[in-house]
C-alpha positions as CSV (number, residue, x, y, z in Angstrom):
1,X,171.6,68.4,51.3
2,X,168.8,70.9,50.8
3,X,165.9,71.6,51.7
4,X,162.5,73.9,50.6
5,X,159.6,73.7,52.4
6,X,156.7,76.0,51.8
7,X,154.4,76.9,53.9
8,X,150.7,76.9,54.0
9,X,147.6,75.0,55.4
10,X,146.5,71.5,54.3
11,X,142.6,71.6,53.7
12,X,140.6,72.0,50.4
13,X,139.4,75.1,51.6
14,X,142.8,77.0,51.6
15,X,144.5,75.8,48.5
16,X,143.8,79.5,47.1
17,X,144.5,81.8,50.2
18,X,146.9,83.9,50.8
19,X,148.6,81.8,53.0
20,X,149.2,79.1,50.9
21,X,151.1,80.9,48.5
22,X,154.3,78.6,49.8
23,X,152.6,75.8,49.1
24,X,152.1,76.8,45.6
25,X,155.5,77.9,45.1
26,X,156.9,74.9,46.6
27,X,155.1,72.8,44.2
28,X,156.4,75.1,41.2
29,X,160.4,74.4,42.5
30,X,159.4,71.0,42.5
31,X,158.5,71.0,38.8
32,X,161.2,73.1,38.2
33,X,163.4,70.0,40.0
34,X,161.7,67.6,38.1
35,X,160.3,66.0,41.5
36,X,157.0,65.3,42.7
37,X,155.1,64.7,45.8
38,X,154.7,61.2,46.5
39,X,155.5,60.6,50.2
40,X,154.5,61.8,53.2
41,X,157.2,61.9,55.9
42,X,157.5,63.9,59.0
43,X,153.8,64.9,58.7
44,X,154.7,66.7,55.3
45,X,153.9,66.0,51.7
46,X,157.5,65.3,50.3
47,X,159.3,65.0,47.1
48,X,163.0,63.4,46.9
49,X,165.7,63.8,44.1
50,X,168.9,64.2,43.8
51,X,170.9,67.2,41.9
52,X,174.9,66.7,41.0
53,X,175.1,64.1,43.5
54,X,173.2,66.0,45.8
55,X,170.0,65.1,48.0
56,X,167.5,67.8,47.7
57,X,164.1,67.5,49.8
58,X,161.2,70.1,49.0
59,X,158.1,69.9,51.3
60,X,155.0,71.3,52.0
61,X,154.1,70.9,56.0
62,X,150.8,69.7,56.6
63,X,150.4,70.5,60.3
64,X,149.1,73.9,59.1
65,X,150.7,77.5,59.6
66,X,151.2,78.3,63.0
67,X,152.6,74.7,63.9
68,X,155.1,74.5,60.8
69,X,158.1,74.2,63.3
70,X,157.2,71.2,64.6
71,X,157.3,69.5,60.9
72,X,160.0,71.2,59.8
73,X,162.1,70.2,63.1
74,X,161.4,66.5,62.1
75,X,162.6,66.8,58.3
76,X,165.4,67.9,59.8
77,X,166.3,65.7,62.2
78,X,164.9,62.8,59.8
79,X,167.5,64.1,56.8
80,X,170.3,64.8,59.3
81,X,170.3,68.5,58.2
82,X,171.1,71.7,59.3
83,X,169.2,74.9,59.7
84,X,171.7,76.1,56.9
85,X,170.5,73.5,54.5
86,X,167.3,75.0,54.8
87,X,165.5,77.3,52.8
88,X,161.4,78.6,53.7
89,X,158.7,79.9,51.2
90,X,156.4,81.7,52.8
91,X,153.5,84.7,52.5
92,X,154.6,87.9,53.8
93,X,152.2,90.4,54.8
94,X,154.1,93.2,55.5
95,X,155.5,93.5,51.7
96,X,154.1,95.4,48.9
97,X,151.5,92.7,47.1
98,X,153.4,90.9,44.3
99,X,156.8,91.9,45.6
100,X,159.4,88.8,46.4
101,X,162.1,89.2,49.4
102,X,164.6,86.5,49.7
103,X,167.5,86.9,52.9
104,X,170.1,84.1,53.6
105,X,168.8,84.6,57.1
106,X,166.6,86.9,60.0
107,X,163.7,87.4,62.3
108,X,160.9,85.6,61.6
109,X,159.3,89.6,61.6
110,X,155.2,88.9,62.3
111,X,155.0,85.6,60.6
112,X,153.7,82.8,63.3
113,X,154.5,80.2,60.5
114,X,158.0,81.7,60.4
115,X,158.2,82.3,64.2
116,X,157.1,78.5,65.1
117,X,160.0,77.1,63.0
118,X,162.1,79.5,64.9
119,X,161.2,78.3,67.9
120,X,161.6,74.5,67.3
121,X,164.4,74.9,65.3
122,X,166.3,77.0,67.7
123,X,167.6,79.0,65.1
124,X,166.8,81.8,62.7
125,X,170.0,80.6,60.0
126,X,168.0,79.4,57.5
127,X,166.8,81.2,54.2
128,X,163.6,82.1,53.8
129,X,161.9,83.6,50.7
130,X,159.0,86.0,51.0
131,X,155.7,86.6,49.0
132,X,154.3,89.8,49.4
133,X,150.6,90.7,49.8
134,X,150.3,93.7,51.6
135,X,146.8,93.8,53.0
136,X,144.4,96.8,51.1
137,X,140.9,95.6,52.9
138,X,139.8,96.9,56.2
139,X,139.4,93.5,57.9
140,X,140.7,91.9,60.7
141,X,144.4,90.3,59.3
142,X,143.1,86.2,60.6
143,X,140.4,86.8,58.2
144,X,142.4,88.2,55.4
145,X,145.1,85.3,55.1
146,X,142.8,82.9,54.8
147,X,140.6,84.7,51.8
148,X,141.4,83.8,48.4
149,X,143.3,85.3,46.2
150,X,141.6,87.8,44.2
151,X,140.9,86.7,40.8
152,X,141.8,90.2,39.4
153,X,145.3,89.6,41.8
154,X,146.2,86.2,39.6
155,X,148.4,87.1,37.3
156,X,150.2,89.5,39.5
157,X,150.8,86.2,42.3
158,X,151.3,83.3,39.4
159,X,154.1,85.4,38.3
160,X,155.5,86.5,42.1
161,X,154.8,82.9,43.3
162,X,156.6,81.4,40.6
163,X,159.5,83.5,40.1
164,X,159.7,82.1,44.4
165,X,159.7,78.6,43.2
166,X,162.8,79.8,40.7
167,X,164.7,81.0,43.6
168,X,164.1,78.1,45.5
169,X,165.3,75.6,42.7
170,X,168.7,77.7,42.5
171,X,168.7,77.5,46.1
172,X,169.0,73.6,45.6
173,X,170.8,73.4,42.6
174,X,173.6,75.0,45.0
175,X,173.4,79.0,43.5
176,X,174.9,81.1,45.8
177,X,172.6,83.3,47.9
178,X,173.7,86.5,46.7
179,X,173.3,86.1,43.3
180,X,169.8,84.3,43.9
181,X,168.8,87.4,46.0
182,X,170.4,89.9,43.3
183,X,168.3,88.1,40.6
184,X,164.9,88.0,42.2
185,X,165.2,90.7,44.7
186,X,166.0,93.2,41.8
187,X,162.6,91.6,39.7
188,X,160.2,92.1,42.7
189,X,161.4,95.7,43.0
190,X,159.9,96.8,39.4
191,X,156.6,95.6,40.1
């Protein structure tokens, strides 16, 4: 069993934000997977498939950012999986824009999205990979997570965000950890 789940908010009016960059990047390891989202479970958008056997899960939590947890504590419980099974796409903040950081496990650092699934989950083993967008305007951070993407910032995200939804389909597909952080780690570090 695996599992992806990206993180973002469900209304129109944040489908280009900052925050919902695990949203998009879910839906790109989905493609990748060759599944799509046609159920809702667990109040989450979900797409099932299988891979060598395997059942592999990839949602998109639609009980917006700071209340991920509680989703995410149900798809597990619902899938009889563990933390370990688990892997979380998320915006980061705190990294260089564009950059990609992807750990087999941590702190949910300042991420509320991050820090909720902590919380319900009881447990911080779980991978999680990490969109960077480091903040260059002067306003207040609530503010700038929820602005869109620029349009001059596009090709620099598409490429981030998708390279994210990579790493999350060799997460499924059963890749070991290392190499998938070796592989996309080493990418985000040239930008």
């Amino acid at each position: 069993m695996k599992i992806i789940v990206g993180l973002g908010n469900p209304d129109e009016k944040y489908k280009k934000t900052y925050h919902n960059l695990g949203f998009i990047a879910a839906e790109d390891a989905a493609i990748e997977l060759s599944l799509a989202f046609k159920h809702k479970k667990c109040r989450a958008l979900v797409a099932e498939g299988f891979y060598k056997g395997e059942k592999i899960v990839v949602a998109k939590p639609q009980t917006y950012m700071n209340l991920s947890g509680e989703s995410v504590k149900e798809i597990l419980a619902y899938y009889k999986a563990a933390p370990s099974d688990l892997v979380v796409i998320c915006d980061d903040y705190d990294l260089p824009k564009g950059s990609l950081r992807i750990r087999k496990s941590g702190s949910a650092g300042t991420h509320n999205g991050l820090r909720n699934i902590v919380a319900e989950i009881g447990s911080e083993q779980f991978a999680r990979i990490r969109i960077g967008f480091r903040r260059e305007e002067n306003i207040p951070l609530v503010n700038y997570v929820l602005s869109p993407v620029r349009e001059e910032d596009y090709p620099v995200f598409a490429e981030t965000v998708h390279a994210a939804g990579l790493a999350a389909a060799a997460f499924a597909r059963g890749e070991k950890p290392d190499d998938i952080m070796q592989k996309y780690n080493k990418n985000a570090a040239k930008r």
